[in-house]
N, C-alpha and C positions, 0 to 999 in steps of 0.2 A: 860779457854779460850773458854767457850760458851756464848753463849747471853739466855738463857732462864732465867728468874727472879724466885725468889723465890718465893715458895709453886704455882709455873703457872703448871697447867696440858700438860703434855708434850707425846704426842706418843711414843713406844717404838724406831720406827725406824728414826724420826727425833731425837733424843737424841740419840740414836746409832750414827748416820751417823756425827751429830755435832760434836759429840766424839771426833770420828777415825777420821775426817777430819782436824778438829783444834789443838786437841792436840797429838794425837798419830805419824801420817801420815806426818801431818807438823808441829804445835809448832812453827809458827811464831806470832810473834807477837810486834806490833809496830815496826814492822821493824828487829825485834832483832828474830832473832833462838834459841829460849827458848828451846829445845830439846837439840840442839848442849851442850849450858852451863851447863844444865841439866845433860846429859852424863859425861861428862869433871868432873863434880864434882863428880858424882859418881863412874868413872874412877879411881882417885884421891883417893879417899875412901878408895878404895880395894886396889891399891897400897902402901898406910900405913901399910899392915900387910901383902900384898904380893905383894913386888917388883917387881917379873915376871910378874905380869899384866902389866908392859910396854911393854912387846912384842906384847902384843894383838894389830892386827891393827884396828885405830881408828873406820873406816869407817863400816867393820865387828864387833865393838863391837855394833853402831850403829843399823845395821841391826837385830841383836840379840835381842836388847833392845825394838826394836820397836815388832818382833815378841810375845817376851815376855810378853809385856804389853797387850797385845789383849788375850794372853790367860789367864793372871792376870782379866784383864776387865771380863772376861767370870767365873773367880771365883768365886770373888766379888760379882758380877751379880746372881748366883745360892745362894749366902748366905746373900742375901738381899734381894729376887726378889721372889725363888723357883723355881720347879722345871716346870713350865709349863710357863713360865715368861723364864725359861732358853731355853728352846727346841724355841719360838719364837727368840731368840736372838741370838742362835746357826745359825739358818737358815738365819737368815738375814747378820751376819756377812761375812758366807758365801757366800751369792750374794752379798753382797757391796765390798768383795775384787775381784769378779771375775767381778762386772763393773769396777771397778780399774785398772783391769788388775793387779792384785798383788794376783792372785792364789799361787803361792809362798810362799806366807805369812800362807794363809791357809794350805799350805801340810805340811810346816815346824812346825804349831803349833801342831798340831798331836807329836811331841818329847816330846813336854810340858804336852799334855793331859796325854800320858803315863805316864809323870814320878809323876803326879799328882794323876792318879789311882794307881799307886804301892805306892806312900805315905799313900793312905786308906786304901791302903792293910794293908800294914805294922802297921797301926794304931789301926786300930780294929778288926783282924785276931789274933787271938791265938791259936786257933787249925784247925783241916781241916775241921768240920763241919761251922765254921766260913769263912772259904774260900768258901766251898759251898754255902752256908747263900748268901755273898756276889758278886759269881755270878748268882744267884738263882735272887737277886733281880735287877741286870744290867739287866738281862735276861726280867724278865718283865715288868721292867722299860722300853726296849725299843720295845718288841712287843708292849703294852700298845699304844703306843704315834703312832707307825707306823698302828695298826688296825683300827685306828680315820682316815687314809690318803689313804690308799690305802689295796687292797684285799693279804694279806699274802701267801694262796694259790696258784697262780698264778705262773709259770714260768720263764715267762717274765717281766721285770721291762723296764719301759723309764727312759732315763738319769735322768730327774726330782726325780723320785722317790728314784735311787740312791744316789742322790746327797742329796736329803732330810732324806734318812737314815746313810748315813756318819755322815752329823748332830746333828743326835741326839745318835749316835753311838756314838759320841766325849765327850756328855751331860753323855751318861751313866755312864763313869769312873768318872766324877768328884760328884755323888752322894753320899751320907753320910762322904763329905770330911770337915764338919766342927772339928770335932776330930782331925783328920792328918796337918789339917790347925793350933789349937792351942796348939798342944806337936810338931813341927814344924819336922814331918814326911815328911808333903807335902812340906817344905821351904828346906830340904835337898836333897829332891830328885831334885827338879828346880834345885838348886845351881848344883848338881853335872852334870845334864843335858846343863849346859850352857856351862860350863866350858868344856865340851865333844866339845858341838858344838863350841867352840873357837878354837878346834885344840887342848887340853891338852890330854896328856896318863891317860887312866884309873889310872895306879899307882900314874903319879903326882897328876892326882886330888882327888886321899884317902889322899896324903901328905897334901895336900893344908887343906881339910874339914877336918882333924884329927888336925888341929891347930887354934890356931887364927885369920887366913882368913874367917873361916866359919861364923863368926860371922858378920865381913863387908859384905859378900856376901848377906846373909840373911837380913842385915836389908836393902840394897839395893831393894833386888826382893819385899819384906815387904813393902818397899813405892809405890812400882808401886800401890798393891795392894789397900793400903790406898787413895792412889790415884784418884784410879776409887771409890769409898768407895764416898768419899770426895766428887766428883761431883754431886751426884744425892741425898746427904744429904737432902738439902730442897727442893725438886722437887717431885711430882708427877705422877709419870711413867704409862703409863695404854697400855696394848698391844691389 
């Protein structure tokens, strides 16, 4: 649901901003609320193999969905784009939701970024020098990207620069996540993370991923994913 033609040279932040505007945010189209149907089926999905997903109310699973896919988008984005390609698109998401006025969106997606980095954990960690390894490299991953921006040194920070290290604070957990992405480390921890944020009990939700649900859930959060994948196929992206 963008207008940009195939293989057209497209900026990073008008192809962001098209995105979130058309498909994610709204999803109208032709008149018709392609999000709403969208949902509805995939609602529908998960209640094939778990029935208590009717309790979930509609409008909250909505809001979930929408949060979700922005942080999917931001996956995606890091495993097609890399990791200086991500840090711009980290930053920019983050001012395009707080012109929005949907800072919200942004605090909430922070559940997702976590459960995104403990699936990398869990993915390519096997022992503690692995663990260290792995924050060894978050670690410079995100002095790196913040020494190019402002003085490390220093005391004092302005909002800005806050705000611009949160950003790339959020980029660092999801590094070296293409592993945890395809033994679907990272698709377990989302699923169990949503299903938190829907109001389920930790225990029901081991009951739910310990069965046949997890596999509807998963291929669910799996389409967002494909999704954003999908859009920028034949386009070329330059930041």
């Amino acid at each position: 649901m963008g207008f940009f033609t195939s293989k057209e040279e497209v900026k990073l932040e008008y192809f962001c901003r098209d995105f979130y505007d058309k498909n994610i945010l709204d999803g109208t189209m032709h008149g018709v609320d392609v999000n709403t149907t969208y949902y509805k089926g995939f609602q529908d999905f998960i209640r094939e193999a778990f029935p208590g997903f009717v309790s979930v109310d509609f409008e909250r699973l909505k809001e979930e969905f929408t949060i979700l896919r922005f942080e999917l988008f931001t996956l995606a984005w890091l495993h097609s784009f890399g990791e200086e390609m991500s840090v711009s698109q980290s930053v920019f998401t983050m001012h395009f939701l707080e012109e929005r006025n949907k800072q919200d969106i942004w605090k909430r997606m922070q559940r997702y970024s976590g459960a995104i980095a403990t699936g990398v954990r869990k993915s390519i960690c096997a022992s503690e020098n692995d663990n260290k390894k792995l924050d060894s490299d978050r670690f410079n991953f995100i002095t790196s990207y913040l020494s190019k921006k402002m003085n490390l040194n220093k005391n004092d920070f302005s909002d800005e620069e806050k705000k611009y290290t949160e950003a790339i604070n959020r980029v660092s957990g999801l590094i070296k996540s293409e592993k945890g992405w395809k033994d679907y480390s990272i698709l377990y921890y989302l699923s169990f993370t949503m299903l938190r944020n829907l109001g389920f009990t930790d225990d029901k939700i081991q009951e739910i991923l310990d069965g046949k649900p997890l596999g509807h859930i998963m291929n669910v959060i799996n389409s967002f994913y494909n999704g954003a994948k999908e859009s920028w196929k034949d386009i070329k992206i330059i930041n």
